[in-house]
C-alpha positions, 0 to 999 in steps of 0.5 A: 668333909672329915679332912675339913673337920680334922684341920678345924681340930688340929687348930683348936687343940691348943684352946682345949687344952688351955694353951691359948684363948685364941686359935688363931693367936697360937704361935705354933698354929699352922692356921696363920701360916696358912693365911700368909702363905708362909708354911714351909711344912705345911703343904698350904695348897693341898690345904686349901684344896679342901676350901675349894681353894678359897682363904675366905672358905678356909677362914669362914669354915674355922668360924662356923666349927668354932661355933659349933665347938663352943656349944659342945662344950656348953652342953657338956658341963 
């Protein structure tokens, strides 16, 4: 859960620091690499162990924590 939760930050750490808007837009963001299966520093198997295996859970994890994140950052200004 924690390693699920890491990932999600790792990928949003360009949008909190007003690099980018979008997390999945960022060119050095490994989560595309992760999708096209093209990360040749990321090991994308190990990865995806942590979503059952599954891009679709992967995807869908990122969505629901960006929702979440969203919100913190409501309630915290």
């Amino acid at each position: 859960k924690y390693l699920k939760k890491l990932i999600h930050y790792i990928h949003m750490n360009p949008v909190k620091h007003g690099l980018t808007k979008s997390f999945q837009n960022y060119k050095y963001s490994s989560f595309n690499s992760i999708l096209r299966g093209s990360g040749k520093i990321i090991a994308m198997p190990e990865v995806l162990e942590f979503f059952n295996g599954s891009i679709e859970e992967f995807i869908e994890f990122h969505w629901k924590e960006n929702k979440y994140y969203e919100m913190d950052k409501i309630f915290l200004e």
